[in-house]
N, C-alpha and C positions, 0 to 999 in steps of 0.2 A: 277748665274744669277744676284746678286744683284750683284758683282762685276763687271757684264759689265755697271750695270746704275751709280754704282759710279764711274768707270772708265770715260763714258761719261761726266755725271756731273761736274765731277772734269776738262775735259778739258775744259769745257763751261766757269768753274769759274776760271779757267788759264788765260785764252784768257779774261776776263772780267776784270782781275787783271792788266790789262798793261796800263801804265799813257800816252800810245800813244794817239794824240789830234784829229788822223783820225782813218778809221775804218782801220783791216788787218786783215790779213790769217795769222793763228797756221795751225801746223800740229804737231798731236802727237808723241815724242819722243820714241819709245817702249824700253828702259832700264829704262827709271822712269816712266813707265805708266804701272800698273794692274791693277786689279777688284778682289775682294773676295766678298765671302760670310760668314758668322758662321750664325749657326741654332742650338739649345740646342737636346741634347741627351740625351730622358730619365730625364731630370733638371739634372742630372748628369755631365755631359762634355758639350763641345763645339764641334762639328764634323767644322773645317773649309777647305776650298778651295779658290783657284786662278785660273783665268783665266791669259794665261801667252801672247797671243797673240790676241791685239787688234789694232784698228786703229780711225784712227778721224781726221776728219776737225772741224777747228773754222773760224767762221768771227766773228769780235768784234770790237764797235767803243768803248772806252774808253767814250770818250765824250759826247756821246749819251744815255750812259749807254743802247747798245743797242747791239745783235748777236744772233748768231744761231750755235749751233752744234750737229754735229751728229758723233757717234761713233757707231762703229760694231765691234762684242767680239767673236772670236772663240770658238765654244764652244767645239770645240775638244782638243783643247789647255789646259783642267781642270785638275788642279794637286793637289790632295791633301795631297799626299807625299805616299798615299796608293794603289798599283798599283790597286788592286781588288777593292776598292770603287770608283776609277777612274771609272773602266770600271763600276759601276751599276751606276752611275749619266751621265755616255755618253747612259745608253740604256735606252728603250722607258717605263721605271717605272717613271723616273725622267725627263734629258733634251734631249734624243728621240733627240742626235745628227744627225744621219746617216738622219731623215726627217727636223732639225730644225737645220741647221749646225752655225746659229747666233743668236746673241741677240746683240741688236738696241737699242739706246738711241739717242732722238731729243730734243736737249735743245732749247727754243727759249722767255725765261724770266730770266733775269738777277736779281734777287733782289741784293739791297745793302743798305750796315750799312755805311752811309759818302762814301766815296769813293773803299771801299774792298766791294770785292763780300760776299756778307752773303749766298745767295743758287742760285739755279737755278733751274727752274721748265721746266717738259718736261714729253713726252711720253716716257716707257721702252715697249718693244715688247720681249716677251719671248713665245715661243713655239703658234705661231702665235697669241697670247693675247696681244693687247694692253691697258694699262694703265696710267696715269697718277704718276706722282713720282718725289717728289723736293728734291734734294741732298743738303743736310746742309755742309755749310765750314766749316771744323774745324779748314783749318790754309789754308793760300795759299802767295805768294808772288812772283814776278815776278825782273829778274835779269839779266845780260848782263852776259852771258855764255864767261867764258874766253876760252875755247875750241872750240865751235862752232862760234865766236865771230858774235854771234846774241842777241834776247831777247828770253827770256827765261821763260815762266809764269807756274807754277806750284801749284799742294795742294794734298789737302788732305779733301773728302766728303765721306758722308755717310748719309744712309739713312735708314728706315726698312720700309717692303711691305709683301704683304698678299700674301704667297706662291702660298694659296689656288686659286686666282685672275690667273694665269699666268698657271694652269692646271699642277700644282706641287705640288699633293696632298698627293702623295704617303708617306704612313705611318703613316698619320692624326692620333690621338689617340693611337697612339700604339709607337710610336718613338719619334716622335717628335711635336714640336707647330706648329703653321700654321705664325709665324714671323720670318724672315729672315732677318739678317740685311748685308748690302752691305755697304764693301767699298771701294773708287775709291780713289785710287793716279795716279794724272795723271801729266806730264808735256810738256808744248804744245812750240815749235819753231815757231818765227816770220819766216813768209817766206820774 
């Protein structure tokens, strides 16, 4: 879950990263866009996942220091490389896919350090709960793809959210903490 809102996040502050002087449309790249999550086990390990199959639109004026995005995260799409823990976070103890088949990020605040995006603040929607949640940049930069010969804006956000908030409570006290931390790499094409 956290990985769809840093997924999101991260396109917002893609598309927020581009030195164009009008506003334009991203559309996210799905080979360098995922979302994860890690949540502590027991303070022992790190149980992590990936969401592998997301999508998003960006508008972003550069010059405005102004846009909006929205990204939507399969959440069937969860791999955490374990096929049997797969399947207990797709059923209705955790994210209760088969009734809640997505999670939704609406970026529509850009903050910035000088000219780079520093976060983006927005709605995350998991298991029909919405909340608020600002994805921090941790690096992001935008570039003229020699392959797609486009622009090209990309990063790397994250954020942490209260499991508990989103009706992901399973296992409170007995497994695990109630802090989830998400992270979004996303990278968005000028259209």
């Amino acid at each position: 879950m956290r990985h769809v809102f840093t997924a999101l996040t991260a396109a917002a502050a893609l598309a927020v990263a581009t030195t164009s002087a009008q506003a334009a449309d991203y559309v996210t790249e799905p080979t360098h866009t995922a979302a994860a999550f890690e949540i502590s086990h027991f303070g022992a390990s790190i149980n992590r996942a990936r969401f592998d199959k997301e999508e998003g639109k960006i508008q972003f004026d550069a010059a405005a220091k102004t846009g909006r995005v929205e990204l939507t995260i399969d959440v069937n799409s969860i791999s955490s490389g374990v096929a049997q823990f797969d399947k207990h976070l797709k059923s209705p103890d955790i994210f209760d896919a088969e009734k809640f088949p997505t999670v939704k990020f609406v970026g529509d605040k850009f903050n910035f350090n000088g000219d780079k995006v520093a976060s983006v603040d927005g709605q995350l929607t998991i298991k029909g709960k919405t909340h608020p949640v600002t994805l921090k940049a941790i690096q992001f930069n935008c570039y003229q793809s020699p392959m797609l010969k486009r622009e090209v804006c990309g990063g790397e956000f994250d954020a942490t959210i209260d499991r508990t908030q989103f009706d992901l409570g399973y296992g409170m006290g007995m497994v695990t903490g109630k802090d989830v931390r998400i992270i979004a790499t996303v990278e968005a094409v000028r259209q």
